[in-house]
Every structure is written in structure tokens, then in C-alpha cells.
VOBA-1610 file (N, C-alpha, C; in pm, whole numbers, padded with zeros to 5 digits, always signed):
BEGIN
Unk-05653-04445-09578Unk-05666-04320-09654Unk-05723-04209-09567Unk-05823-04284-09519Unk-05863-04129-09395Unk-05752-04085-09314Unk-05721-04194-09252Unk-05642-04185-09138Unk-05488-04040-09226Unk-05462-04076-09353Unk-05325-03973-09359Unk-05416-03843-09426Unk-05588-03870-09445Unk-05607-03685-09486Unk-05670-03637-09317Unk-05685-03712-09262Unk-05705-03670-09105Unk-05568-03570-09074Unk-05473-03655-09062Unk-05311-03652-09036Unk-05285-03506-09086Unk-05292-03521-09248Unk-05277-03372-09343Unk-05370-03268-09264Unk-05454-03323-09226Unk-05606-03184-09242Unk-05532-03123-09096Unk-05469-03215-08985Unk-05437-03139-08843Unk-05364-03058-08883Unk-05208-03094-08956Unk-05060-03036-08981Unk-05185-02891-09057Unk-05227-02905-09166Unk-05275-02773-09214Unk-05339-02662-09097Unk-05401-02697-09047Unk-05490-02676-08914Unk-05402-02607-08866Unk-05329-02667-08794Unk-05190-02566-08690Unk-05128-02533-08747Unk-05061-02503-08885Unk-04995-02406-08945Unk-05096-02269-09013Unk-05199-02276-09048Unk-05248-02185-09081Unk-05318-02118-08940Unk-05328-02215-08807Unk-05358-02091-08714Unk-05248-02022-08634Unk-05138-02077-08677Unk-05022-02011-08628Unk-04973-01917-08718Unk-05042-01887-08881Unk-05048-01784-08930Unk-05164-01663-08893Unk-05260-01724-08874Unk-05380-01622-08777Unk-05339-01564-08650Unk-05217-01605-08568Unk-05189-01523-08455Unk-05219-01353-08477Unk-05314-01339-08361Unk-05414-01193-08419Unk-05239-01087-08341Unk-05247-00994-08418Unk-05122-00870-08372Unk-05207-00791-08270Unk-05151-00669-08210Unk-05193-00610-08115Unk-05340-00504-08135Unk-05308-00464-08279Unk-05421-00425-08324Unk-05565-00490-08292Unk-05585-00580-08347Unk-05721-00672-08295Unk-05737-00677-08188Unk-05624-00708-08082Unk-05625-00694-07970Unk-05771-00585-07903Unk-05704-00479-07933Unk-05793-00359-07914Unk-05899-00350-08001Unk-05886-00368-08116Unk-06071-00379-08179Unk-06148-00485-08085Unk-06107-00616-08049Unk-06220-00682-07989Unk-06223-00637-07872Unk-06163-00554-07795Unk-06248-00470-07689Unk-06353-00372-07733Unk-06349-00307-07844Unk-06380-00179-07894Unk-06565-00243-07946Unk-06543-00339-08036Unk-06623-00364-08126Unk-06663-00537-08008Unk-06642-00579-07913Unk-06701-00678-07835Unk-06864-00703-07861Unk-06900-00561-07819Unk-07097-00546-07760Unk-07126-00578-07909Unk-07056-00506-08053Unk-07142-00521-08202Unk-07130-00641-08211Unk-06970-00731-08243Unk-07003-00855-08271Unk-06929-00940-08229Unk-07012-00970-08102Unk-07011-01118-07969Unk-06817-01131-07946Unk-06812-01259-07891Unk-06755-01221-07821Unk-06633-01326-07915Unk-06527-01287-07927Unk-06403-01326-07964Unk-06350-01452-07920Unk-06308-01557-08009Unk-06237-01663-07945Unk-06087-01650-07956Unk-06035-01702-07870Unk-05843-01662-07830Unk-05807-01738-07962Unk-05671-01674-07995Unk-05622-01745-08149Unk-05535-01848-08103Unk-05551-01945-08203Unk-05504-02087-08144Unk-05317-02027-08132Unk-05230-02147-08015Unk-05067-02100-08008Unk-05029-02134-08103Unk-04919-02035-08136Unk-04817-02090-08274Unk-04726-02222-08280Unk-04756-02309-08362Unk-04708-02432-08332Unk-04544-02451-08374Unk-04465-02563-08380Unk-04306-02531-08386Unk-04339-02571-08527Unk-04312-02567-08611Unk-04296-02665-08730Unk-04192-02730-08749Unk-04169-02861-08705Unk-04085-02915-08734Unk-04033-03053-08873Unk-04130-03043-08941Unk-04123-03102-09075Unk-04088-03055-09177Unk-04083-03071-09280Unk-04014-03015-09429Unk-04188-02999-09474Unk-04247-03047-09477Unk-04411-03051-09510Unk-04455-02913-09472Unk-04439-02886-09271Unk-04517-02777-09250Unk-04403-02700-09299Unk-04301-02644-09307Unk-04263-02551-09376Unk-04268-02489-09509Unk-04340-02635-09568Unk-04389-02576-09704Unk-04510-02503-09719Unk-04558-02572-09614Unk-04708-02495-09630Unk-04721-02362-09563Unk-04645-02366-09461Unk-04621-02191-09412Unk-04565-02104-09529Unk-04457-02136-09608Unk-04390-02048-09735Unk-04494-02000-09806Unk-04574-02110-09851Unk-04714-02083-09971Unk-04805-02022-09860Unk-04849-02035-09744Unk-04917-01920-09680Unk-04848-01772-09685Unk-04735-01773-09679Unk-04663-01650-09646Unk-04688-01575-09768Unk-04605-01678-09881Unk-04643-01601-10041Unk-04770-01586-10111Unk-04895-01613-10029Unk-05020-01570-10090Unk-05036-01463-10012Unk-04983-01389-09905Unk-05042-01280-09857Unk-04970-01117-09947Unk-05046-01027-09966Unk-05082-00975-10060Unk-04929-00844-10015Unk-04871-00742-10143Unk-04808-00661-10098Unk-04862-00547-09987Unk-04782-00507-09921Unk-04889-00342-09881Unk-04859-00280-09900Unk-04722-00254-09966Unk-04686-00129-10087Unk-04805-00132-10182Unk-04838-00202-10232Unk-04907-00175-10359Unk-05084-00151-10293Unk-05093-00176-10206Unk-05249-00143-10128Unk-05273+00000-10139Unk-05351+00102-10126Unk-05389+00202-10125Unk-05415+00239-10016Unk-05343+00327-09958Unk-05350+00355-09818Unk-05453+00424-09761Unk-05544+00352-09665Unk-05602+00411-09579Unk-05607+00468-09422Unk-05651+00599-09447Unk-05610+00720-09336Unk-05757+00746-09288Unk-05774+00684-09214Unk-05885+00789-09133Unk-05884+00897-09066Unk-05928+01032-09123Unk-05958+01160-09049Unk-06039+01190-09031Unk-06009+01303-08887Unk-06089+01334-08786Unk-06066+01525-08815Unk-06184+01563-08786Unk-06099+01706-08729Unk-06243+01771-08643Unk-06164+01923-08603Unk-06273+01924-08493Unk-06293+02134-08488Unk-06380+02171-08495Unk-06328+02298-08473Unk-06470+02388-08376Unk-06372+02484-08360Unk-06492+02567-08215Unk-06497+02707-08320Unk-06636+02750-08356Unk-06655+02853-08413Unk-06753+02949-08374Unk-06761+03070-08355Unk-06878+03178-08276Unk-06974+03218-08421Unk-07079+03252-08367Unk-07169+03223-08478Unk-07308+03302-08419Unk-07388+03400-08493Unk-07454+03492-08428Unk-07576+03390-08349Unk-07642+03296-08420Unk-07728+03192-08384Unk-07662+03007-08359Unk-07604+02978-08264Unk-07569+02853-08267Unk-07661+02754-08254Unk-07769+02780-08239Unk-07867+02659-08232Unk-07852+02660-08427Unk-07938+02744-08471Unk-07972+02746-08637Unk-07811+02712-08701Unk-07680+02722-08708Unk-07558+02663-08706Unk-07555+02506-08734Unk-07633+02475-08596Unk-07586+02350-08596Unk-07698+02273-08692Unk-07822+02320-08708Unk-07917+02242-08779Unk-07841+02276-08956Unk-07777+02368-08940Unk-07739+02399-09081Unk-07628+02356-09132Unk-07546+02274-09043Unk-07440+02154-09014Unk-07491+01986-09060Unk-07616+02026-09002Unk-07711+01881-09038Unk-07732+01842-09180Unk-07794+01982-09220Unk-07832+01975-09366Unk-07730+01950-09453Unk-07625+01997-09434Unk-07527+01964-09522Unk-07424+01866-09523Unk-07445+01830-09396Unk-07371+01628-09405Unk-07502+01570-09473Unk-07654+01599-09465Unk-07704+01499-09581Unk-07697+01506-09687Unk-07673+01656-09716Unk-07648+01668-09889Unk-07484+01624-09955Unk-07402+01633-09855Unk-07260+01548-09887Unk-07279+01380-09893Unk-07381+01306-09860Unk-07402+01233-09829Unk-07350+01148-09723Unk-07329+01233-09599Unk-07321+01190-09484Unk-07394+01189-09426Unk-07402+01193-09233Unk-07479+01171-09182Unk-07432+01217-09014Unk-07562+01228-08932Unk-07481+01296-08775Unk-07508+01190-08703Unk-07383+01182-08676Unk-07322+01114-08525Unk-07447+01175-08423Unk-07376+01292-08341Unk-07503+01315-08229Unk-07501+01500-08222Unk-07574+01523-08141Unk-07559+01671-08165Unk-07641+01719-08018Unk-07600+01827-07975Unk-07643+01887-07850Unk-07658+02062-07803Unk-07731+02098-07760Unk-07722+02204-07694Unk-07735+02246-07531Unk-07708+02380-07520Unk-07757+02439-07403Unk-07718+02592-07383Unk-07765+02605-07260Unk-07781+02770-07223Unk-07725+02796-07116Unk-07621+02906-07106Unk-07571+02951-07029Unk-07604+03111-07001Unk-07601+03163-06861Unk-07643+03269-06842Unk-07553+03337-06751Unk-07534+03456-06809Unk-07464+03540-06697Unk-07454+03693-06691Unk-07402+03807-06647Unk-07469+03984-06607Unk-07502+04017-06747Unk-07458+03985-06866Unk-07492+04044-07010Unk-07661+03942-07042Unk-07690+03865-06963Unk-07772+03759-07059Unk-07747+03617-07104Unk-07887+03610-07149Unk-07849+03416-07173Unk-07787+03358-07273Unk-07712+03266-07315Unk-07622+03260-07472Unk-07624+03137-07456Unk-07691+03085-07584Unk-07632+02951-07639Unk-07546+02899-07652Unk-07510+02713-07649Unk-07358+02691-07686Unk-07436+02554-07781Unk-07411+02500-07911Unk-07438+02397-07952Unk-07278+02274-07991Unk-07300+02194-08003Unk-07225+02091-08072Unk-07285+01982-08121Unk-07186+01974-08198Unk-07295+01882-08351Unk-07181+01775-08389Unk-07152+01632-08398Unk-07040+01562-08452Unk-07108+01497-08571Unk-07061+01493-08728Unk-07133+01456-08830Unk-06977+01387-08893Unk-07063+01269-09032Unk-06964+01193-09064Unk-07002+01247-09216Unk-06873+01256-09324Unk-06882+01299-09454Unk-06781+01262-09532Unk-06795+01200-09662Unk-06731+01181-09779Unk-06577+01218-09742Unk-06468+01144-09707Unk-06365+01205-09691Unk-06242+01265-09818Unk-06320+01254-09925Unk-06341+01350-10014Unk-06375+01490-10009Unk-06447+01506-09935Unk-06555+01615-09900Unk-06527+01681-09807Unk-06419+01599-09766Unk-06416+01717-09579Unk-06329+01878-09545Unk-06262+01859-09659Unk-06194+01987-09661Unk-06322+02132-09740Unk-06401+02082-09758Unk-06526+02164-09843Unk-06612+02154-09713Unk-06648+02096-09668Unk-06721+02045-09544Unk-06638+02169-09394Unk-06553+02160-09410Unk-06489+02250-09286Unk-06497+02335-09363Unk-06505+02378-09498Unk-06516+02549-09498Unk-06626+02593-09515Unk-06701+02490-09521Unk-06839+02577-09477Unk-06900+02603-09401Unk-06801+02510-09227Unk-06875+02560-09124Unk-06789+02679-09073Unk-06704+02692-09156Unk-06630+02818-09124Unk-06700+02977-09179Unk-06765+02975-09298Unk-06876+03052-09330Unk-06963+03082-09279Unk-07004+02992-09198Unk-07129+03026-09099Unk-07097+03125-08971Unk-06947+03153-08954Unk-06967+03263-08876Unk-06973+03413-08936Unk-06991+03482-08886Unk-06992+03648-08942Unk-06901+03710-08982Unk-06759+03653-08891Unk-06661+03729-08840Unk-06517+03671-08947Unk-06543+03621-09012Unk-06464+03561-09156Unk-06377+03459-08999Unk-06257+03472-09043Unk-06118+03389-09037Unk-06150+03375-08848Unk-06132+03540-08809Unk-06158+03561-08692Unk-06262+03500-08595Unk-06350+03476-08655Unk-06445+03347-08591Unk-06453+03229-08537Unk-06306+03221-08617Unk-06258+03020-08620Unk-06160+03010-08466Unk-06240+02998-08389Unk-06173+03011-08249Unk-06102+02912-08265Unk-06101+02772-08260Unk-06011+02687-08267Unk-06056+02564-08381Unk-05950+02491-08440Unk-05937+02419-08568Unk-05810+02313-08564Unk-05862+02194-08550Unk-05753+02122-08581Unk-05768+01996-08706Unk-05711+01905-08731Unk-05708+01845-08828Unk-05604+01704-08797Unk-05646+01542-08791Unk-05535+01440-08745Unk-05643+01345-08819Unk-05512+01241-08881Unk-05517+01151-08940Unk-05436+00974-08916Unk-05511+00901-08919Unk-05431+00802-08902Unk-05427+00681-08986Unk-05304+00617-09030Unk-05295+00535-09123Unk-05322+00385-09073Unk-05444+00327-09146Unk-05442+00185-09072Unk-05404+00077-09203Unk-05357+00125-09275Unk-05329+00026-09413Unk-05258-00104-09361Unk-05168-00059-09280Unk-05121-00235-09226Unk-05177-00302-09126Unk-05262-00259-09081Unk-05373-00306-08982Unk-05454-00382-09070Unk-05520-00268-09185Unk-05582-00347-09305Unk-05521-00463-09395Unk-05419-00503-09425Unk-05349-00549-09512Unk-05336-00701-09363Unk-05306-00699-09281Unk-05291-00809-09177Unk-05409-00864-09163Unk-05538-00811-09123Unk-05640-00832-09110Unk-05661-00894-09208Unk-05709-00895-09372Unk-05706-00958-09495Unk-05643-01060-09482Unk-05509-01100-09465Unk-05456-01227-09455Unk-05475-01288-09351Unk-05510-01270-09228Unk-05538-01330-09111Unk-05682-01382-09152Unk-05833-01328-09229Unk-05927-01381-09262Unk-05911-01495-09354Unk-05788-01449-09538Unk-05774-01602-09571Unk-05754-01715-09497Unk-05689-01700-09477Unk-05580-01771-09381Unk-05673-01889-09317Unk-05782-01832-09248Unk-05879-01865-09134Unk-05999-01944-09211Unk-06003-01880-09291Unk-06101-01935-09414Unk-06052-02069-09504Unk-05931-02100-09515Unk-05862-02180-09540Unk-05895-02301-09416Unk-05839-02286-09308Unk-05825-02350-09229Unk-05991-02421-09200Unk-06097-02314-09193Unk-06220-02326-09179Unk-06248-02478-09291Unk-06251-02443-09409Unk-06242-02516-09507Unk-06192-02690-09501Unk-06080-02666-09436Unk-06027-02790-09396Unk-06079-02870-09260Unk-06154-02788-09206Unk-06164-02843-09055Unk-06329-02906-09175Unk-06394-02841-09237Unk-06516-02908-09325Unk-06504-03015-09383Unk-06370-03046-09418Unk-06344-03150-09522Unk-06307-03305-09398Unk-06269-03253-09286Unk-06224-03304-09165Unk-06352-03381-09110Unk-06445-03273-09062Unk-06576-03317-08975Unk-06681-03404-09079Unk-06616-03386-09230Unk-06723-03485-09321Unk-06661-03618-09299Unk-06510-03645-09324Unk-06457-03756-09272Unk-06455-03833-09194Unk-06472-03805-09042Unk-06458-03839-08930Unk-06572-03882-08894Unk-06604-04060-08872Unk-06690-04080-08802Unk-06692-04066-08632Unk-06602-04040-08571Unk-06575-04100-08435Unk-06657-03982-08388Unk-06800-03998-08313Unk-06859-03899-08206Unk-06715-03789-08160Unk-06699-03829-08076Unk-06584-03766-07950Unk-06533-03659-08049Unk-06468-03671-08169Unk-06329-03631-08262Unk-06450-03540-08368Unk-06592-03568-08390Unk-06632-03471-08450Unk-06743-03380-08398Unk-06693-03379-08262Unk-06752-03239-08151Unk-06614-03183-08120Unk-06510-03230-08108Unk-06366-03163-08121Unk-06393-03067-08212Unk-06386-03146-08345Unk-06352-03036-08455Unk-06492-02950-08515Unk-06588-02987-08427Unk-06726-02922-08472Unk-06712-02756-08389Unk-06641-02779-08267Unk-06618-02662-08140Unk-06487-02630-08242Unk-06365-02659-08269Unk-06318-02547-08368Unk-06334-02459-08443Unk-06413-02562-08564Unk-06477-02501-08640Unk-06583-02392-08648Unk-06643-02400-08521Unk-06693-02272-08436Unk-06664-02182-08404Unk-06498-02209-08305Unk-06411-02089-08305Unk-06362-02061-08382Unk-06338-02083-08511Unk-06239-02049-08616Unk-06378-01914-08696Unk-06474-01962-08716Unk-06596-01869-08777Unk-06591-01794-08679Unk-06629-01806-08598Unk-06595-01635-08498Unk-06549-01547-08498Unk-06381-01623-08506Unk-06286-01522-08492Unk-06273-01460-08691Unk-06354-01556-08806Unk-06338-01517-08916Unk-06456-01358-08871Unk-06550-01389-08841Unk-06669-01292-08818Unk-06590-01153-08755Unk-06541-01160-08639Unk-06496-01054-08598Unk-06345-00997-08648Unk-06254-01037-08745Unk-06208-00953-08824Unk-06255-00908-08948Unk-06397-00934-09051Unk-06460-00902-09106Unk-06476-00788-09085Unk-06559-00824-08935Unk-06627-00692-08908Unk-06548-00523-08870Unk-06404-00567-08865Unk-06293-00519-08829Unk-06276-00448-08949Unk-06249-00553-09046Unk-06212-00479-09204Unk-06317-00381-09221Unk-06449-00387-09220Unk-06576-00330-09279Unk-06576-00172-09166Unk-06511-00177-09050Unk-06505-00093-09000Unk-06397+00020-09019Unk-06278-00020-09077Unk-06170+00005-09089Unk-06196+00092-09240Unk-06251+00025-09347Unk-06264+00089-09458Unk-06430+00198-09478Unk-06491+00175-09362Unk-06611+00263-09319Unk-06519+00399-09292Unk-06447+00399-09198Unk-06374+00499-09131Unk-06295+00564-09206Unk-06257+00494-09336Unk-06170+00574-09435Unk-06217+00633-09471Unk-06299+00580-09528Unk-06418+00651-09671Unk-06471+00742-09588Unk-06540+00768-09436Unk-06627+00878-09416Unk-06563+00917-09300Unk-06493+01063-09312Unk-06424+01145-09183Unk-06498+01178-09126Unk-06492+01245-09015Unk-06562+01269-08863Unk-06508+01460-08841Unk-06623+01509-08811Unk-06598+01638-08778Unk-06650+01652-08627Unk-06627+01735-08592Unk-06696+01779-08465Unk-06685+01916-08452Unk-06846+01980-08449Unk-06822+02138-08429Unk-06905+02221-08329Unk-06815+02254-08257Unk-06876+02344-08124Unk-06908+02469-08220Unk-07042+02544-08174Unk-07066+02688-08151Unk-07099+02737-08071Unk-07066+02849-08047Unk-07080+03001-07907Unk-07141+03087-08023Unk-07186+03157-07881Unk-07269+03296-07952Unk-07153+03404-07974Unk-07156+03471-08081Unk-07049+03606-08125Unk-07109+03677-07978Unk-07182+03718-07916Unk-07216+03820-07790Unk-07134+03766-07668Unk-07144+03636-07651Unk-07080+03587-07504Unk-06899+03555-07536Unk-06860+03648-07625Unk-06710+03617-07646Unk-06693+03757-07652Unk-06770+03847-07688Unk-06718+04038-07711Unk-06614+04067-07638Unk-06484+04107-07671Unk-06390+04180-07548Unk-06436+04303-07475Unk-06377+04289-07357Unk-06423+04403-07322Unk-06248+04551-07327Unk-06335+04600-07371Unk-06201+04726-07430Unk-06223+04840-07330Unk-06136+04891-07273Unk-06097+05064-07195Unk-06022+05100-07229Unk-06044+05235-07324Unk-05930+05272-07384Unk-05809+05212-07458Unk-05834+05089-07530Unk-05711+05048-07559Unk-05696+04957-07532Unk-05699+04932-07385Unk-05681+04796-07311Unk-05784+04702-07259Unk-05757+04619-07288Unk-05836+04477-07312Unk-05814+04400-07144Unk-05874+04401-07031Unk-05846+04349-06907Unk-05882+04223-06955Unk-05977+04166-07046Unk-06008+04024-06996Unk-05883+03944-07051Unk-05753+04019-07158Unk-05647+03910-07175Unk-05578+03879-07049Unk-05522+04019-06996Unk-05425+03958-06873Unk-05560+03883-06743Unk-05656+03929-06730Unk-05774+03830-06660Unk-05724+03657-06696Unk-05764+03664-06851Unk-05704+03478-06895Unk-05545+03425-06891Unk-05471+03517-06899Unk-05334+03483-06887Unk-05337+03436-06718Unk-05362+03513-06617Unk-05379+03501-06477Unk-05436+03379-06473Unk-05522+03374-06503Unk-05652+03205-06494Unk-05538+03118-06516Unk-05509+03124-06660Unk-05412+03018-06721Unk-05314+02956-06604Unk-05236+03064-06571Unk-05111+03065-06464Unk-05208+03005-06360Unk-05278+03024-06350Unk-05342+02997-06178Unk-05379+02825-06214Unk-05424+02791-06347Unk-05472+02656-06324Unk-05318+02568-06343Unk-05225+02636-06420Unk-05106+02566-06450Unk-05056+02501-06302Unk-05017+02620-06229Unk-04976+02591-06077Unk-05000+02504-05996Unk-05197+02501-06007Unk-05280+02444-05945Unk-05237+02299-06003Unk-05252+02249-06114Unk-05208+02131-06200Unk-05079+02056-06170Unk-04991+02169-06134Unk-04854+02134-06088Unk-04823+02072-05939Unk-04930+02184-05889Unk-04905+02102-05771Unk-05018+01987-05708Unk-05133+02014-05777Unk-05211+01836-05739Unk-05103+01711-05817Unk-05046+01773-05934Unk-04996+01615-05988Unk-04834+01547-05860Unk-04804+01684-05820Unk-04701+01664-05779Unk-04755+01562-05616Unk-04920+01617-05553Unk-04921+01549-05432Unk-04975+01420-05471Unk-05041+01410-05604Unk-05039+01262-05637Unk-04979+01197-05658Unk-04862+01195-05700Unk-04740+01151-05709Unk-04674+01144-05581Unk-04665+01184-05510Unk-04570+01200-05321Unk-04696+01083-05253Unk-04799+01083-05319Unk-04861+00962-05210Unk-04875+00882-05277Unk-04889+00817-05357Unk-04847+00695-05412Unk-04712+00671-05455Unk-04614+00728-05468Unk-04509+00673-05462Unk-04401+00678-05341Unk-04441+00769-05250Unk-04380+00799-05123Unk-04427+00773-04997Unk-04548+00785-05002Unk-04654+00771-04848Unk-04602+00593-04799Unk-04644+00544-04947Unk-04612+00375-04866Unk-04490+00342-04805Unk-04380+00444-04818Unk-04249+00377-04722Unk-04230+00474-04649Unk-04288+00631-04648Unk-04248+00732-04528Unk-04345+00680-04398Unk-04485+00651-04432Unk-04570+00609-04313Unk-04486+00497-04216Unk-04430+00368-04288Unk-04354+00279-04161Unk-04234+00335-04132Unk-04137+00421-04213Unk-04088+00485-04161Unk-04070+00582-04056Unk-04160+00668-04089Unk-04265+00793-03952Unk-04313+00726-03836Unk-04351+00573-03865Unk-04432+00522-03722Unk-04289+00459-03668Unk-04192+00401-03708Unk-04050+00342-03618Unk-03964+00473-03600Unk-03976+00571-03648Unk-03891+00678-03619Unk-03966+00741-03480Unk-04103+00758-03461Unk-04131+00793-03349Unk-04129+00718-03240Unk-04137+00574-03270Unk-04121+00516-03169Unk-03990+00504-03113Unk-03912+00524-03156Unk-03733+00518-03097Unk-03700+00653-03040Unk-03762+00750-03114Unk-03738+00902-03063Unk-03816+00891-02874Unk-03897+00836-02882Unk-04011+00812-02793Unk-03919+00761-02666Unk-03831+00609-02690Unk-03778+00545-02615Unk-03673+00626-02601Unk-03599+00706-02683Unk-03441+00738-02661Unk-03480+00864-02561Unk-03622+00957-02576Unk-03624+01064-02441Unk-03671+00978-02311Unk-03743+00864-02297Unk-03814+00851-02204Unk-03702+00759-02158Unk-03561+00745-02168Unk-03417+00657-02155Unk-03399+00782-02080Unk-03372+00863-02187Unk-03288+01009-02130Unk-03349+01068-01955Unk-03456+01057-01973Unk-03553+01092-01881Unk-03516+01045-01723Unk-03491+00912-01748Unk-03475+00812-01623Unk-03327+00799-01638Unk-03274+00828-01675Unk-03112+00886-01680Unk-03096+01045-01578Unk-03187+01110-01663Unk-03130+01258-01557Unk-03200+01233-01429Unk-03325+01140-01412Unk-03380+01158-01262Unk-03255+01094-01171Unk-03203+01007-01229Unk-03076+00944-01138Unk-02985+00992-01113Unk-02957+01097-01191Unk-02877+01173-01147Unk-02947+01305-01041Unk-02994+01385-01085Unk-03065+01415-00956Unk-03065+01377-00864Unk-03122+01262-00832Unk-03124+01157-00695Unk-02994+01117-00658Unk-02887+01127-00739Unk-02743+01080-00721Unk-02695+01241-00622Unk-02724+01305-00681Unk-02648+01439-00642Unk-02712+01513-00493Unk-02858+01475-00515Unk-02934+01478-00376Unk-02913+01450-00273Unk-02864+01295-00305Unk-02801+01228-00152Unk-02662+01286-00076Unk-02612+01298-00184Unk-02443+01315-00193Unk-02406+01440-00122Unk-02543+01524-00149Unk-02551+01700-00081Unk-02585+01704+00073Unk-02680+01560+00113Unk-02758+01604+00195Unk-02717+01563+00360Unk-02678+01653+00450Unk-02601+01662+00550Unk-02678+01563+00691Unk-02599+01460+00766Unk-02628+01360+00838Unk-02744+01438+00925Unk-02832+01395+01011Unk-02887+01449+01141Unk-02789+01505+01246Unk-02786+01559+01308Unk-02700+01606+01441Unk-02783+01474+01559Unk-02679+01422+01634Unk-02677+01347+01770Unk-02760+01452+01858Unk-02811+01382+01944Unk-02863+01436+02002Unk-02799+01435+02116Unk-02765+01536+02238Unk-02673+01489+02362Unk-02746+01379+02469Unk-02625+01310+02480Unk-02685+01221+02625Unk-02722+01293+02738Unk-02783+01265+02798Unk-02839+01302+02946Unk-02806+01199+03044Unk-02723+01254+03125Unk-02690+01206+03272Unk-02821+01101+03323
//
């Protein structure tokens, strides 16, 4: 009797961790989330099923995992905006106050001072998390805080991303695991043999692990829904003033010029990074055998024309004259 719920408890074992094969997603959370919680065990290989048994039990795994049409989709948003503001230090504390009264909370927040021929000017940034309910009320009120209405809102963006099937996989990859967990319990109570219940004692280890760190996955995943992420730079309204002559505004075509000048500049570092790593490694042995043959074919040529020279030298050059006999 042990011996065929041993038998059963393996076949369950490798079909439900060949339903836990983690997707690419997790992949990247257990880099992300490693340092919070420890360190990940590899998901066991997908086994063949070759019985009428494990195929039943894969079907009833398959058909307990849940629709994700019918799940409620979760989107985590982000947004981020740069706004001028007569005081950016007092801005950002006034950014603070009102992620606690939304019942959020700040990420991190920073300042500093920059100085130049007009004077010294603040720059702050502040990243806070809030009710994602709340966040469209939440961005318009750090949009209020400048003076200058609409015109203030130097830059504003807004991105969202859907992890509902991230969420919905994750959920069945924990039953799933929890199942299996379960059985490896019912396994290690059975099994007297030392050897066979430190086997399945070290599974059962890795199997809680890897249950722990998609938990912690889910709990992060539906954290991130529920509370969006802002991030808001302020400048001082003084260190942005145009400067106007008559009409004309030099500091636009000044930034259009910059622009062009860094575009170029951009264009052409990517272009010499690109020519040496993809070109340098076969022009260099190329360049070093091309000089060396150029090298041999003049210093050939060379000892070619001296022979001739010397050919034409001799050929020119007229015998001695005899000298007369003397009586």
C-alpha cells in the first residue's frame, strides 16, 4: 500500500511541477525582488507524460486554473511631471502633505541649488505613491502649485501597464505548488527510508521557496496596482524667464542650436561606436597584412630598378684604352 501511494505521490509531484514551469515574467521578478525574498529555487523540468493517469491529472490541473477574462484587470501607473513653481523647496513639502492625506506615502525626495549671472535657484524632486484612484486629482494639484496655470506644466506624461496575466499565472503556478507541497507532506510522513526522506525533505524545501517568492510576487503586483507612482520635478519660475528684445526671444533659436548640436554630436559618437566594435576587429588584421605586402611589393620593386640601373651602367661603360708597347 505504501509502495503504490509513494508511486501516486511521485506521478503527482512531476505533473504538477511541470505545471509550475515559472514563464518569463518571474524570470525577471526574481532578479528584481532576489535581496527582499532570498533566493529562488530553479522550477523542476517538464516531465513527458506518458500515461492515461498523468494526463488526467494535468486536464484537472489545467481546469482548476481560473478565467482571466473574468479577473479584473490590473494596470499599474506611473506618471511623472516637471513643473516651475515660485518656491520649489515649499512645493515639494506640499507634495508630501498631500500623498499623506490621500493616503499615500513618499518614495524619496531631494533638492539642490544651482547658481548662475541672475542668482541662486532651487531645483527639488519629490517621487510619492497614491490611491490609484486618486492620481488623476493628485496630478492636478501639483499642477496648481504653480502660478503660471497650464503654462507652468513644463512637461507631463502619463504610462500604464497591464500585469493581469502575469497575475492570473502567478495564482495558478502558487496552487499548483501548494498542491504538490501537500503531497510531498503526505510522502515524507510515509516514508521510512533515511536516504528517500532527506530527498523529499530538500524538495519540499524547494517547492516552499519557490511558493514564498511568487507570493511575494502577487503581493507586489497588486501593491503596484492599487498605489500609482508620481514623480515631480520643480524649478524656480525666475531661472526659466525668457529673455525678450523686442519681440524676439534669442534663447529659442540658442536651444534649437544646442538641440542640433547634441543631435549631431549623438550621431556621430553612436556611429564611432558602432565602426569599432563592429569594424575595427577585421579592418586592424586587415591594415596589418595589407601593409605588410605593400611593404614587400616596393622593397621587390626597389631591387628590381637597382638592377636595372646596374644593368644599363655596365652596358654604357666604355673599355680602358691599351696602353702602347714600348720598344
Amino acid at each position: 500500500m505504501k509502495k503504490k501511494m509513494l508511486i501516486v505521490s511521485l506521478i503527482a509531484l512531476l505533473l504538477l511541477g511541470a505545471c509550475a514551469k515559472a514563464p518569463a515574467q518571474i524570470d525577471e521578478y526574481k532578479r528584481d525582488f532576489n535581496s527582499a525574498y532570498g533566493s529562488a529555487a530553479v522550477a523542476p523540468e517538464m516531465p513527458n507524460p506518458g500515461s492515461q493517469k498523468e494526463s488526467l491529472l494535468m486536464d484537472e490541473a489545467l481546469l482548476d486554473m481560473p478565467d482571466s477574462s473574468a479577473q479584473e484587470r490590473l494596470v499599474i501607473r506611473t506618471a511623472e511631471m516637471r513643473v516651475s513653481v515660485a518656491d520649489p523647496i515649499e512645493a515639494m513639502w506640499s507634495v508630501s502633505q498631500m500623498a499623506d492625506q490621500m493616503g499615500g506615502f513618499v518614495i524619496s525626495s531631494e533638492s539642490s541649488s544651482s547658481t548662475n549671472s541672475d542668482g541662486e535657484y532651487k531645483t527639488a524632486w519629490i517621487t510619492i505613491r497614491v490611491p490609484t484612484k486618486k492620481l488623476d486629482a493628485a496630478m492636478e494639484a501639483i499642477r496648481q502649485l504653480s502660478g503660471q496655470g497650464k503654462d507652468g506644466v513644463l512637461f507631463e506624461s502619463t504610462s500604464g501597464e497591464d500585469v493581469t496575466s502575469d497575475y492570473v499565472d502567478t495564482q495558478s503556478r502558487v496552487r499548483n505548488l501548494q498542491a504538490a507541497e501537500e503531497q510531498l507532506l503526505v510522502l515524507m510522513e510515509n516514508t521510512t527510508d533515511l536516504d528517500k526522506t532527506m530527498r523529499v525533505f530538500k524538495e519540499l524545501t524547494r517547492t516552499r521557496e519557490e511558493i514564498e517568492v511568487l507570493q511575494g510576487h502577487i503581493k507586489y503586483l497588486k501593491e503596484s496596482a492599487s498605489m500609482s507612482m508620481i514623480t515631480a520635478t520643480f524649478v524656480a519660475e525666475a531661472s526659466i524667464k525668457p529673455i525678450e528684445i523686442g519681440g524676439w526671444k534669442p534663447e529659442g533659436t540658442a536651444r534649437d542650436a544646442l538641440q542640433t548640436l547634441i543631435n549631431i554630436s549623438q550621431g556621430i559618437a553612436d556611429f564611432l561606436i558602432r565602426f569599432s566594435i563592429v569594424c575595427l576587429p577585421f579592418l586592424i588584421p586587415l591594415g596589418v597584412g595589407t601593409f605588410f605586402v605593400v611593404k614587400a611589393v616596393k622593397k621587390r620593386k626597389i631591387k628590381k630598378q637597382a638592377r636595372i640601373v646596374d644593368y644599363y651602367a655596365q652596358a654604357t661603360q666604355k673599355p680602358p684604352l691599351e696602353e702602347p708597347k714600348k720598344d
